[in-house]
KOLTI-822967 format. One line per field, with one value per atom (N, C-alpha, C): atom name; residue in one letter; y negated, z negated, x. Coordinates in pm, whole numbers, padded with zeros to 5 digits. Example, Ala and Ser with C-alpha at 12.3 -4.5 7.8 and 13.67 -1.06 7.14 Angstrom:
atomo	N CA C N CA C .
residuo	A A A S S S .
north	00569 00450 00330 00225 00106 -00003 .
up	-00780 -00780 -00780 -00708 -00714 -00787 .
east	01319 01230 01320 01285 01367 01290 .
***
This chain:
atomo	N CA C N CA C N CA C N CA C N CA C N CA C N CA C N CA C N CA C N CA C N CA C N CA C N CA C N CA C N CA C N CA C N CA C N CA C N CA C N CA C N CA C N CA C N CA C N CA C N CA C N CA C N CA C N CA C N CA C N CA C N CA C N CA C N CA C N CA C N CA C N CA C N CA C N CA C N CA C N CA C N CA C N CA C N CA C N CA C N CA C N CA C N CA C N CA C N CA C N CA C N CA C N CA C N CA C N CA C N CA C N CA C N CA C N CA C N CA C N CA C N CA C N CA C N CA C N CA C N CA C N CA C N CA C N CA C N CA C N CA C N CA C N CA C N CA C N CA C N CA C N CA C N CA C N CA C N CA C N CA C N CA C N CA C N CA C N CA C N CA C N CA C N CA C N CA C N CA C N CA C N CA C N CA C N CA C N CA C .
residuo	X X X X X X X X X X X X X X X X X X X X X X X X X X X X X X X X X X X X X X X X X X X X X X X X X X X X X X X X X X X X X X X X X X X X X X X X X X X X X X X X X X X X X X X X X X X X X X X X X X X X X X X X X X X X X X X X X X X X X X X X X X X X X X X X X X X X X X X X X X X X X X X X X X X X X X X X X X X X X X X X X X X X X X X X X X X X X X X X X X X X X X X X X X X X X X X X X X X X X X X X X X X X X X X X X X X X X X X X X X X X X X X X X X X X X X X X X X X X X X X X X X X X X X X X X X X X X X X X X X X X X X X X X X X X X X X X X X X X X X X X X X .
north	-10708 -10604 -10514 -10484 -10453 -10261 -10183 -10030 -10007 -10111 -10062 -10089 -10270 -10284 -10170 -10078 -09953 -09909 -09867 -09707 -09829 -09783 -09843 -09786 -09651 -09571 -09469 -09356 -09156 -09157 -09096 -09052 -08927 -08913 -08788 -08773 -08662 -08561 -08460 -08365 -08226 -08132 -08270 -08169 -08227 -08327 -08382 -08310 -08221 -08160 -08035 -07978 -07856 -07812 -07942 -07994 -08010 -08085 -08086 -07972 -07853 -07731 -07669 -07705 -07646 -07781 -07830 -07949 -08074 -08093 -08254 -08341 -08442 -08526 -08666 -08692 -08804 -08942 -09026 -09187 -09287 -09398 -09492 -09622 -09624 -09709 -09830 -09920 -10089 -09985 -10140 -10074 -10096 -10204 -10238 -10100 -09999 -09934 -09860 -09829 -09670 -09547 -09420 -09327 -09322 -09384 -09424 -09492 -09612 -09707 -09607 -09572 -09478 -09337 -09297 -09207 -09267 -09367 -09447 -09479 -09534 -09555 -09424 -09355 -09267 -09147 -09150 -09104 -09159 -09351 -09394 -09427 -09432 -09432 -09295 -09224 -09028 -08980 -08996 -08920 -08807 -08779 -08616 -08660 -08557 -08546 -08510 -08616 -08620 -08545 -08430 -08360 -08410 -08428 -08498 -08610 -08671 -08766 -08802 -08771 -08790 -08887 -08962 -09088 -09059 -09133 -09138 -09250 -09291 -09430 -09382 -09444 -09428 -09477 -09489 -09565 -09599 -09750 -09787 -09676 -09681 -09612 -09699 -09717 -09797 -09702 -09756 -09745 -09867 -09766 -09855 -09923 -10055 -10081 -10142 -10127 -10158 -10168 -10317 -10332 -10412 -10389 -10429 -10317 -10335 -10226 -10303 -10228 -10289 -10173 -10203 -10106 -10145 -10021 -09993 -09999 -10062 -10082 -09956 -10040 -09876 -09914 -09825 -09804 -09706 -09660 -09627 -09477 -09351 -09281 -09182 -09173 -09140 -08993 -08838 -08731 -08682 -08665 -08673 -08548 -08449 -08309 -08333 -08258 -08242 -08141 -08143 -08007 -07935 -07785 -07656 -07711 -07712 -07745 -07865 -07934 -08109 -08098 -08231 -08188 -08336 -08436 -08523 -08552 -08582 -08566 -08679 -08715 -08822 -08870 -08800 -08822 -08909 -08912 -09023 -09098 -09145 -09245 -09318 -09282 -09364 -09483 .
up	-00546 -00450 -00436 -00321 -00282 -00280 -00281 -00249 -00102 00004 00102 00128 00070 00047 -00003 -00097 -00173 -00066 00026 00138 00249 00273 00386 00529 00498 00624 00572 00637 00621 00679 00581 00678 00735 00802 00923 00969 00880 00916 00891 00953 00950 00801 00685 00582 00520 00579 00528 00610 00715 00735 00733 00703 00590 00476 00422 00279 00319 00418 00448 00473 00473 00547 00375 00271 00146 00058 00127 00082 -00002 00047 00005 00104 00159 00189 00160 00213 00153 00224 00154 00229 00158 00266 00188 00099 00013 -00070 -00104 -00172 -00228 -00323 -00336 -00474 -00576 -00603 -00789 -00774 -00679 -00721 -00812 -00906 -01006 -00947 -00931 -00983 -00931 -01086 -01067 -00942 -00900 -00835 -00662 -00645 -00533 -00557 -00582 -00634 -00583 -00625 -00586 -00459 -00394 -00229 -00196 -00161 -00093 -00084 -00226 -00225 -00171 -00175 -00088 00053 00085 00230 00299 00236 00322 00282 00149 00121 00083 00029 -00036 -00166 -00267 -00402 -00432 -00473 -00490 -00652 -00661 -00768 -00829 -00773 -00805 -00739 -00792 -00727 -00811 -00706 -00791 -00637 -00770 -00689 -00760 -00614 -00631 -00538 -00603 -00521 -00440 -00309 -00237 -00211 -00258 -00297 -00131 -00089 00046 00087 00125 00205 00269 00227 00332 00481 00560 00692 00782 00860 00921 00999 01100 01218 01257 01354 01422 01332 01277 01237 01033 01027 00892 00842 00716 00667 00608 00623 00590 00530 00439 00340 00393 00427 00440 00348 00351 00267 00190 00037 -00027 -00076 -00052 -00049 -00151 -00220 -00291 -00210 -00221 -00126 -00254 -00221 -00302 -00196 -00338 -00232 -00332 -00230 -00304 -00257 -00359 -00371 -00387 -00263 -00283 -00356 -00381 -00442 -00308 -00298 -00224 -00169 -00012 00048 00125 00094 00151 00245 00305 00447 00464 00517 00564 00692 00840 00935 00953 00972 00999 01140 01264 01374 01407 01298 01385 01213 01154 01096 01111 01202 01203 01311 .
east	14775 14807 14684 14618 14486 14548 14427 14476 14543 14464 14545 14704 14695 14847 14969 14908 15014 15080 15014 15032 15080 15253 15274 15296 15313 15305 15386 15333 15368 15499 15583 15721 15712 15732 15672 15848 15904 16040 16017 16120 16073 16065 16140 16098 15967 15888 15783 15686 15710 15620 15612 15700 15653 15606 15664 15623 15435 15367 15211 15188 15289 15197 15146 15241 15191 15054 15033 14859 15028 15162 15212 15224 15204 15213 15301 15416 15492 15466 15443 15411 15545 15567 15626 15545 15561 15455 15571 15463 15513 15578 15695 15794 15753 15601 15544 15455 15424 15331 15359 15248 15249 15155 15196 15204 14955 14911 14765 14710 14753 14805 14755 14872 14884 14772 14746 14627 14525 14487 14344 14317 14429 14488 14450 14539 14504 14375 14284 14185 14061 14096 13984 14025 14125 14159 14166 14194 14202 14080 13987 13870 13939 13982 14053 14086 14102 14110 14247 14291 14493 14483 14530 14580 14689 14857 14911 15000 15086 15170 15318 15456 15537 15611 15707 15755 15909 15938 16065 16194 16257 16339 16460 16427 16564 16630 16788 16851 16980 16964 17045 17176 17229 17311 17431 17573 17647 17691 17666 17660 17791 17856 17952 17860 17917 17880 17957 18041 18141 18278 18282 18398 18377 18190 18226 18089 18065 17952 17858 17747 17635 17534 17458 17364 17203 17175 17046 16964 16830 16757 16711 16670 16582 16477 16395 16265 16197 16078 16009 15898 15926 15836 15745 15632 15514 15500 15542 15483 15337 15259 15125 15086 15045 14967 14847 14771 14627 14561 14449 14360 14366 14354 14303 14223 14213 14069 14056 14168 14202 14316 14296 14386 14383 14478 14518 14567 14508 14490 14629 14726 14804 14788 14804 14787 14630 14549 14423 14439 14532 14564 14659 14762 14807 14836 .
***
């Protein structure tokens, strides 16, 4: 699994972007990633100095649809704190 493979794309909701107005940033990452893993990604793909990174799993959801139910997938989202001074432009990355 290569660094770019980790980072599968920024969830961009309105509490993920308030959360960027204080330097966090949340991405959805591979589910083998660690913690280090994702750190490395995003410091050589953004160029900014990741202070920290906490992860966390999101677990499916049953969801009606029509007449039987079905569970939404879950996924793995990485919110990553920068150092003071760093900024992550999402709009010309993605």
């Amino acid at each position: 699994m290569s660094k770019i493979e980790v980072l599968i794309r920024p969830i961009v909701t309105e509490k993920s972007t308030m959360l960027a107005e204080q330097g966090k940033y949340v991405f959805l990452v591979d589910k083998r990633a660690n913690a280090q893993v994702i750190k490395e990604a995003v410091e050589e793909f953004f160029s900014v100095k990741v202070k920290k990174v906490n992860i966390g799993k999101v677990f499916g959801k049953k969801k009606r649809i029509r007449y039987t139910f079905e569970k939404t997938p879950t996924y793995k989202k990485a919110i990553v704190t920068l150092y003071p001074g760093y900024k992550i432009d999402l709009m010309h990355h993605v």
